[in-house]
C-alpha positions as CSV (number, residue, x, y, z in Angstrom):
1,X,-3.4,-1.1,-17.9
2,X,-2.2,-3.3,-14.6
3,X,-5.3,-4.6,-12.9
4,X,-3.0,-5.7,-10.3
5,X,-0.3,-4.4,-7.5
6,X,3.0,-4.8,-10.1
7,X,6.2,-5.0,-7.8
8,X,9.7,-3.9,-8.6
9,X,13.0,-3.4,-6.9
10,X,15.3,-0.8,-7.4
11,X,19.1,0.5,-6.0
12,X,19.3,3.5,-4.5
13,X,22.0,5.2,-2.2
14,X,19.9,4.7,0.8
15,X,19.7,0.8,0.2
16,X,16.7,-0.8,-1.7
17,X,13.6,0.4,-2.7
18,X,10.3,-1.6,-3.7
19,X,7.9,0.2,-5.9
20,X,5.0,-0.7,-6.9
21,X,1.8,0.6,-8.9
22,X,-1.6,-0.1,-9.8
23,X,-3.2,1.1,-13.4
24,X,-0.2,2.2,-14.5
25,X,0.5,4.6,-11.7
26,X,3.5,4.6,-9.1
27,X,1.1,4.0,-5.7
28,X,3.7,3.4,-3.2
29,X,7.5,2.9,-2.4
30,X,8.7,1.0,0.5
31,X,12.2,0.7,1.8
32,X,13.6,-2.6,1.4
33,X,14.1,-5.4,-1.1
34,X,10.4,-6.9,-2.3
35,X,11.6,-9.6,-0.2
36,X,11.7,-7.4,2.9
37,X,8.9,-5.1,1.7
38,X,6.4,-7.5,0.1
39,X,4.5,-8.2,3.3
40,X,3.9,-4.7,3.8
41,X,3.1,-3.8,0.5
42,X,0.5,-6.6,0.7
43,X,-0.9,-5.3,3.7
44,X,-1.0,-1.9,2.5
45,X,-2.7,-3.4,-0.9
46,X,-5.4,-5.2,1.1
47,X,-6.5,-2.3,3.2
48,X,-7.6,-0.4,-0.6
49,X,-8.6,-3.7,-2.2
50,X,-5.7,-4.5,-4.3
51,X,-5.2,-8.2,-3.5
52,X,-3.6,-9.5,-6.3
53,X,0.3,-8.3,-5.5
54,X,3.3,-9.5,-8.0
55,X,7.1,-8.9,-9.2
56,X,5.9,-8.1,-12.7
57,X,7.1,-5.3,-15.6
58,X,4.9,-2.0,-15.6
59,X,6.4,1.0,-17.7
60,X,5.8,3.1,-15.2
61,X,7.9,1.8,-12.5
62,X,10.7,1.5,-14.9
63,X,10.2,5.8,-14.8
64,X,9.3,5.9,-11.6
65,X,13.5,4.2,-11.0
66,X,14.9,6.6,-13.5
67,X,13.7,9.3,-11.6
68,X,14.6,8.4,-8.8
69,X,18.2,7.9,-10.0
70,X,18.1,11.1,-11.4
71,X,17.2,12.4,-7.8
72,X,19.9,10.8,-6.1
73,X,22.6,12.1,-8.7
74,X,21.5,15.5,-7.9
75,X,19.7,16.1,-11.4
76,X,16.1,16.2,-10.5
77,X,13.9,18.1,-8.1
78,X,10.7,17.4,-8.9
79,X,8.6,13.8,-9.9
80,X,5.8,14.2,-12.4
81,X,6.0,10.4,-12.9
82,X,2.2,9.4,-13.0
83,X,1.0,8.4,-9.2
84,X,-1.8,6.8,-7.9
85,X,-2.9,8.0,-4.1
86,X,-4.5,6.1,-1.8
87,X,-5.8,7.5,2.0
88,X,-7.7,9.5,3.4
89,X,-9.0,13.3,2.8
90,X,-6.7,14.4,5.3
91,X,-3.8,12.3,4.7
92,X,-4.4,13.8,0.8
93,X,-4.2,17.3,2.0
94,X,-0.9,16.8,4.0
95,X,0.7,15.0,0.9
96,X,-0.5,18.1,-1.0
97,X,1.1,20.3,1.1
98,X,4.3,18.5,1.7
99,X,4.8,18.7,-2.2
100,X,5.2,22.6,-1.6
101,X,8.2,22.0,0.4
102,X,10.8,23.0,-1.9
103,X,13.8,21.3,-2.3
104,X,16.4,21.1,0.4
105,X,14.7,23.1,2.7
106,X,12.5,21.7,5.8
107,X,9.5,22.7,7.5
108,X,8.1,21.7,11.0
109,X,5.1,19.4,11.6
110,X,3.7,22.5,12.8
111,X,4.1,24.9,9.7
112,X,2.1,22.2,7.8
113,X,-0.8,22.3,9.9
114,X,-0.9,25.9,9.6
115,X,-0.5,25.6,6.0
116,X,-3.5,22.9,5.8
117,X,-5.7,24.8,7.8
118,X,-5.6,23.0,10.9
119,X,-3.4,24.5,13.1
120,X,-3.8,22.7,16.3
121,X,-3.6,19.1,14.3
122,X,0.2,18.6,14.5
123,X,0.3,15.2,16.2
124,X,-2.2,14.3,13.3
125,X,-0.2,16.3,10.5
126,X,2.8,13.2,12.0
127,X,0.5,10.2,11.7
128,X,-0.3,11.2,7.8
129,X,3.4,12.0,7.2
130,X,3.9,8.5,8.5
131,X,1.4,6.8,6.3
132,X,2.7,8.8,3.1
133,X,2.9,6.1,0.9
134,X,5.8,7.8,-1.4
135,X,7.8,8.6,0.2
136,X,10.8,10.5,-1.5
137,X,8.5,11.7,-4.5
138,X,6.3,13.5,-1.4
139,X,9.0,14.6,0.6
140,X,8.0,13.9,4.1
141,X,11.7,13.5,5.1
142,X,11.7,17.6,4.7
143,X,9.4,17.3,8.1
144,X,11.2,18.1,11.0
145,X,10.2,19.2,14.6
146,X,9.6,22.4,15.5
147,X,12.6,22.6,17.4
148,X,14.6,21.8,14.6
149,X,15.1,18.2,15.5
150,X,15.1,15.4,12.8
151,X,12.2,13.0,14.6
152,X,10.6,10.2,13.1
153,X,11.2,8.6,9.5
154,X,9.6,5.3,7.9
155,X,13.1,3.9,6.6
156,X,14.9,5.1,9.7
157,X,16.6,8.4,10.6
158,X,19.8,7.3,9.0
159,X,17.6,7.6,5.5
160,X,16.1,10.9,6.3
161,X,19.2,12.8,6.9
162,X,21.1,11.1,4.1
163,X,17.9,12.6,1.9
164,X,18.3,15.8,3.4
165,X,22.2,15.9,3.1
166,X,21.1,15.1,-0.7
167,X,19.8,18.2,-1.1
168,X,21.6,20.2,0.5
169,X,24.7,19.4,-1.6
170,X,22.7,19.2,-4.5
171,X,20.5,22.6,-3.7
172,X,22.4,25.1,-5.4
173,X,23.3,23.1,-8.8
174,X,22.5,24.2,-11.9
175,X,20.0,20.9,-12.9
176,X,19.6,20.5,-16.7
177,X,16.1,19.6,-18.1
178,X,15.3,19.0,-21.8
């Protein structure tokens, strides 16, 4: 078991990706080499108590990067890598929710505070999506405004609609699981 925030970098389509994890669960992925990301990973850390952040080897971030490789070549739709979240109630319940997006579709800030019971929260439904923590594995790029817009992304909009162009290519493929 990792008593500490284990950092790895990965290559992706979409440029680097730093994952990390905590007691042997994926816990966050930021865009970026760990060089570019490790401050705020840190920061992030800090806020739950995990202080001690490293580059080190964790199984589970070695699965956490062959899923995601799968993902980006189109052969997997869903993570069940193990995850550890961290935030609050609400920021759970929209994570929760944005895991019944399916796959290559979107849905509007709006339809997810309906969904979560708190129709009128939309601007709050955003700041959670923003704060997601995993992003890819919870889709929060399959957000979009209500007008149909693409607004707002962590790794930039250039990410977001490469994600979403993903899936769209990819949505009608026959994916093989064993």
């Amino acid at each position: 078991m990792t008593t500490f925030l284990a950092m790895a970098e990965m290559d992706s389509p979409i440029g680097p990706l730093t994952l990390a994890a905590h007691d042997d669960k994926l816990c966050h992925i930021a865009f970026g080499t760990v060089g570019e990301a490790e401050a705020e990973i840190r920061a992030w850390g800090e806020r739950y108590g995990l202080t001690d952040v490293r580059v080190a080897e964790a199984p589970v971030l070695n699965e956490a990067a062959a899923q995601l490789e799968d993902y980006f070549a189109g052969r997997r739709r869903v993570f069940d890598v193990p995850t550890k979240w961290f935030g609050t109630d609400f920021q759970m319940k929209v994570w929760r929710a944005l895991l019944t997006i399916p796959y290559g579709e979107t849905r509007s800030y709006k339809d997810i505070a309906r969904q979560i019971g708190k129709p009128t929260a939309v601007r709050a439904v955003g700041g959670a999506n923003h704060c997601n923590p995993l992003p890819i594995l919870v889709p929060c790029h399959r957000v979009i405004g209500a007008s149909g817009a693409l607004v707002g992304y962590g790794g930039g909009l250039d990410k977001k609609i490469a994600l979403l162009r993903l899936e769209r290519e990819h949505r009608n493929a026959v994916v093989v699981t064993e």
